[in-house]
N, C-alpha and C positions, 0 to 999 in steps of 0.2 A: 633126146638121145645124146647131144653134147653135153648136157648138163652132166650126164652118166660117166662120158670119155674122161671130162676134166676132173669128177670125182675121184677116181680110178688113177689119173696123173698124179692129184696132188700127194694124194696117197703115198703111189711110190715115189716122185718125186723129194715131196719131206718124210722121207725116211728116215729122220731125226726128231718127226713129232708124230705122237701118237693122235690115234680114230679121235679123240677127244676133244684135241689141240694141244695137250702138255708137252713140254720139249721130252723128247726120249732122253733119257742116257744115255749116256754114251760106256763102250765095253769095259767092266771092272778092268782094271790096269794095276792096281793095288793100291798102299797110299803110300806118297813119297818117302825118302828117307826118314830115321830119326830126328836127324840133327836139325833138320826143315823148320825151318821157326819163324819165317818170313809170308808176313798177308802179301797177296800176289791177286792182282785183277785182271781182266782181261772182259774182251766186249764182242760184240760183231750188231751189224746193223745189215739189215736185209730187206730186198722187193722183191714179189712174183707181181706178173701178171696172167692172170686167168680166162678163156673163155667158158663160159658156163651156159648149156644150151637149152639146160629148163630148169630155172634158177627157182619157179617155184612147183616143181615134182608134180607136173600135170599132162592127162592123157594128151593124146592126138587132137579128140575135140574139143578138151575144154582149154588148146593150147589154141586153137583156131577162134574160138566164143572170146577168150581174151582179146585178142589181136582185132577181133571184129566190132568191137567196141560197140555193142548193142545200148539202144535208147533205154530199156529196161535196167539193163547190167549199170548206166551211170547211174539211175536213179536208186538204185539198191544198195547201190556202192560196194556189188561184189567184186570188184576187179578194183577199185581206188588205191593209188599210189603203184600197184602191179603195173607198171606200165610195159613189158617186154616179156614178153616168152624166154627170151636168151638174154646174155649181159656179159660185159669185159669187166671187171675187175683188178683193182690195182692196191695192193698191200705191203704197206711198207710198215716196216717193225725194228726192235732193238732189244737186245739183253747184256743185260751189267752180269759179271759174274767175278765175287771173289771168294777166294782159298787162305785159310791158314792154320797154326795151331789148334788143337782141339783142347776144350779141358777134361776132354775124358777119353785124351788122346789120342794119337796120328793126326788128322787134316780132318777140317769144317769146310765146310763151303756154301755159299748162299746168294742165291741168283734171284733177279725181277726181269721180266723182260714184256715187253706189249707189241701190238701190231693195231692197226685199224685196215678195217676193208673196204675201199672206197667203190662204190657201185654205180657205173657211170648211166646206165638208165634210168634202174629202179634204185635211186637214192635214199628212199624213206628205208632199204635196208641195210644203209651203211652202218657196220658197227663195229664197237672194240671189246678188243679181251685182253685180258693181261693174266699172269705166272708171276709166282712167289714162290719162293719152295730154299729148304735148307737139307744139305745130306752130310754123313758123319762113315766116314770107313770103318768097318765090324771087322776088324781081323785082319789076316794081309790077302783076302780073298773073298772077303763083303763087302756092302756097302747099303747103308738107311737110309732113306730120304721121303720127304713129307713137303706136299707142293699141294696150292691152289692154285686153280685156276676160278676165274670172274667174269662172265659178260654182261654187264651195268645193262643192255638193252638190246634187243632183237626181234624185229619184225617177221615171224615165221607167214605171216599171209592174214587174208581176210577169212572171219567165221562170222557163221548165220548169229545176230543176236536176237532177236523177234523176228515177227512178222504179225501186216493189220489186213483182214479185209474187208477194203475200202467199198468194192462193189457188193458186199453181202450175199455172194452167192456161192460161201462154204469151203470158194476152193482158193488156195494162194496162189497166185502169177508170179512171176517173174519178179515183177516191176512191185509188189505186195511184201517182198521181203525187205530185212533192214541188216547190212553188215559192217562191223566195225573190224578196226582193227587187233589182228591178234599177237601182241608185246609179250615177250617173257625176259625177266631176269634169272640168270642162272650161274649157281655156284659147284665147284668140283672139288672135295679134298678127297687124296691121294696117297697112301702112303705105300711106299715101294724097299723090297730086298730083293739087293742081286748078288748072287754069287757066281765065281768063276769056278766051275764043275773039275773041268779040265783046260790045266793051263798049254797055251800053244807055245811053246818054245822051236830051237833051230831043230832040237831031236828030234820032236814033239810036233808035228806037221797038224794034229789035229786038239783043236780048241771047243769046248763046251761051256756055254753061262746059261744060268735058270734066272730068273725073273719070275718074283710072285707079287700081285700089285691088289690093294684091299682100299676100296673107298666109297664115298657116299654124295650122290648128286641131289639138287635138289633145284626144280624149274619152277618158276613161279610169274604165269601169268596177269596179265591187268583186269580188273573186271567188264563186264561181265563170264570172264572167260575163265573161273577158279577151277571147270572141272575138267580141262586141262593140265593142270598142275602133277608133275610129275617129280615122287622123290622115294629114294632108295638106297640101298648098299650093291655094289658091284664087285664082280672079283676077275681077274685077268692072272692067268699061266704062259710061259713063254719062255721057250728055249731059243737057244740064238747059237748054231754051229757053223765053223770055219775050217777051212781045210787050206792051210797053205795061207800065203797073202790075196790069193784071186778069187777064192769060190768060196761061199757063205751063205746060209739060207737058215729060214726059221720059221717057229712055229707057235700059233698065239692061239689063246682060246679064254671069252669073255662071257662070262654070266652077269646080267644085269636087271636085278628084281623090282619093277617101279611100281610104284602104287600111286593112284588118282581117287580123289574126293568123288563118292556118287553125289553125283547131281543133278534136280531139274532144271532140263534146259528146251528150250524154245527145238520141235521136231517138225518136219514137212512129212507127213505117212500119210500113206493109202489104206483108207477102210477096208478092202476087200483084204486086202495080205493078213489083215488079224482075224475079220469077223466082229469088228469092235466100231459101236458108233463113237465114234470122236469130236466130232462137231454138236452132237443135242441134238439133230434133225428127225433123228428115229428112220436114219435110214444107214447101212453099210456098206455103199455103193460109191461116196463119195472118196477121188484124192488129191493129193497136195492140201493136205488137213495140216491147219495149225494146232500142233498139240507140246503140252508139256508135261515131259516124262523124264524118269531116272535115267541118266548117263553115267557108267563106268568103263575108264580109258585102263586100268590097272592092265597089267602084263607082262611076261616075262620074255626077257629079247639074250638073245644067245649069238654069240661071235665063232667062227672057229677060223684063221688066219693060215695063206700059207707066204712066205714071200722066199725069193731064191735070186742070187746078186753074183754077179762076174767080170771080175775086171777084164780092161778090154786092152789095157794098158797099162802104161804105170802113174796116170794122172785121170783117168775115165773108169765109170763103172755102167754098167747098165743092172737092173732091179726089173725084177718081175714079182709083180702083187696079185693076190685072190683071196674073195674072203665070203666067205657064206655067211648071211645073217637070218635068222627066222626068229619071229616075234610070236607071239603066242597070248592072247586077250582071255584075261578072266572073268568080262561081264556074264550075267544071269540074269539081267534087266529084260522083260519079257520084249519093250518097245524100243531095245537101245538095239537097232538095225545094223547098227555101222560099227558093232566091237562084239554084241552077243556071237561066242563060237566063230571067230574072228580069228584067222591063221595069215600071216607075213612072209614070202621070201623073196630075198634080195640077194644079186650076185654082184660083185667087184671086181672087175679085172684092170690090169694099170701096168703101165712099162715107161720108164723112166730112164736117161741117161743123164750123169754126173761126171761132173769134171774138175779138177784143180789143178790150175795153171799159176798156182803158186800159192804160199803155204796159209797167206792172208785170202785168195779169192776164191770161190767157188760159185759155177753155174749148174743148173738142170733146165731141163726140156722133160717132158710128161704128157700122158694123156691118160685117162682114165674113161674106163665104161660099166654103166650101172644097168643091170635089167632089174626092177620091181614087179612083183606079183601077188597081188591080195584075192581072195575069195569072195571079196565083197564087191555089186557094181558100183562105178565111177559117180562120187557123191562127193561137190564142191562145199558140201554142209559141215565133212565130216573133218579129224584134227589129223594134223601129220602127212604119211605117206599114203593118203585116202583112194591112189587113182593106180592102175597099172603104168607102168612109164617106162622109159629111157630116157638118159643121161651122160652127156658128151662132156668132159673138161679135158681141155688143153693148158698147159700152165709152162712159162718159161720165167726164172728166178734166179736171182744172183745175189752173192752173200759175201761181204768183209767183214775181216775177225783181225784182232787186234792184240 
């Protein structure tokens, strides 16, 4: 359940970076003057710290099976390097950002910026990301920009890769399984238009910007673990209104179409749930059967975003976030248990307060909370969000800009 709260902070907390990690934009403002002819830089470098209360999105019991460090559980190596149900977290990062003429006129701009997350338990999942991205003003009320983002390495958890058995009596134990680690590298490009709908002037109390954002992810795990692998096109809508300097709220909504390699992969099943001998024995009685069968992860995950912001003053804001996500699995694999007719929902709630106490500093305080709910039962076999959960982050962060 902390893991859920922190989620939900960091959320609204960087209200400047999107569900992704990409830096948000910031509100078309238009592009400088003509005469503007001068490259112009600017930077900031930044820390959160986070607590994160179920760092690897696992029920009640198998956050208790963790922690109780069973003689089986080392020998199989389902928990290796897992070492903590919960975790603190400390991320320090940077972005270079410069501006100047365009040759296809007004202002270019092109920014790099990186972080790493240092994991003060479970260290094996410390990792880095980095952003690149350039954008170019459309008009005096557009703006284009095209960003990757990169994570070179990421340990999302241990997955089943075989299993032997050793005592020959059909069925797999605990201590009969084999699990390794499961690595992915992952790439985001990004290509985003925002216009300024309606502009907010002194007359003009109320402000309107649309944001349409079109891009293609692509995760790519280590082996044995390819049918995992998840890559797509996604698309994200987003209106952003303001009323005055204090009140502003908005509205996101994200389609994300991913597709996964079918493949066979090493299964723990119960004879009787099919009516299928599995093992050779000419009986249907048997379970925890080592079998190898088609795996399809493919599915469609849908965002719909609300978040609403008020200042509280003239240097403090406070952010309230929620966001519905349901995922939706397209297997037809007769023996793939854990995606066949497979439904996801996940809720976000997150409340964040910001401040600047001057024009270089800014801090936030955040928490965040996640409830999870699949259709499936709680299978330490299966990839991703496999277990029903809760998730607590807390997250405190401070930033200079330059």
């Amino acid at each position: 359940m902390i893991e859920t709260v922190l989620v939900c902070l960091v959320g609204i907390l960087e209200s400047q970076v999107q569900d992704n990690g990409t830096p948000r934009p910031p509100r078309p403002q238009g592009p400088p003057r003509a005469h503007a002819s001068e490259w112009k830089t600017d930077g900031r470098v930044r820390g959160n710290l986070r607590f994160n209360s179920n760092v690897w999105l696992l029920d009640s019991d198998a956050q208790d099976r963790l922690e109780s460090d069973r003689t089986s559980d080392r020998t199989s190596g389902r928990y290796k390097d897992m070492e903590s149900v919960e975790d603190v977290i400390f991320t320090p990062g940077g972005r270079y950002h410069a501006a100047g003429p365009s040759p296809l006129g007004r202002r270019l701009s092109f920014w790099a910026d990186a972080e790493y997350s240092f994991y003060i338990q479970n260290s094996r999942r410390s990792n880095l990301e980095t952003n690149v991205g350039v954008g170019q003003y459309a008009g005096p009320d557009g703006h284009l920009q095209l960003s990757l983002n990169f994570i070179p390495q990421y340990f999302e958890r241990n997955y089943l890769a075989d299993a032997f058995d050793v005592n020959g009596d059909g069925s797999i134990s605990s201590s009969e399984r084999q699990y390794e680690h499961g690595d992915y590298l992952e790439w985001d490009l990004a290509l985003e238009y925002r216009h300024r709908i309606v502009d907010r002037t002194k007359s003009q109390e109320f402000g309107l910007d649309g944001h349409v954002t079109v891009g293609f992810r692509d995760r790519n795990f280590n082996s044995p673990f390819r049918g995992h692998d998840e890559t797509g096109p996604w698309l994200q809508l987003m209106l952003r209104f303001q009323v005055g300097t204090g009140l502003k709220w908005g509205l996101r909504y994200k389609y994300e179409d991913l597709s996964s390699p079918t493949e066979r992969e090493v299964q723990i099943l119960d004879e009787p749930d099919f009516g299928v001998d599995l093992n050779g024995d000419l009986d249907i009685a048997d379970q925890n059967v080592r079998t190898y069968e088609a795996v399809d992860r493919t599915r469609v995950e849908q965002e719909i975003g609300f978040t609403f912001g008020v200042d509280l003053g003239p240097k403090t804001e406070l952010d309230f976030l929620y966001t519905r996500t349901t995922r939706d699995y397209a297997s037809d694999e007769v023996f793939d248990v854990g995606h066949r007719d497979r439904e996801d929902k996940r809720n976000d709630f997150g409340l964040s307060l910001r401040g600047r106490p001057s024009a270089s500093w800014e801090w936030r305080f955040g928490i965040q909370v996640r409830r999870h709910d699949t259709d499936r039962a709680a299978n330490p076999d299966l990839s991703g969000d496999a277990f029903d959960y809760w998730r607590l982050i807390l997250l405190a962060a401070m930033t200079y800009r330059w």
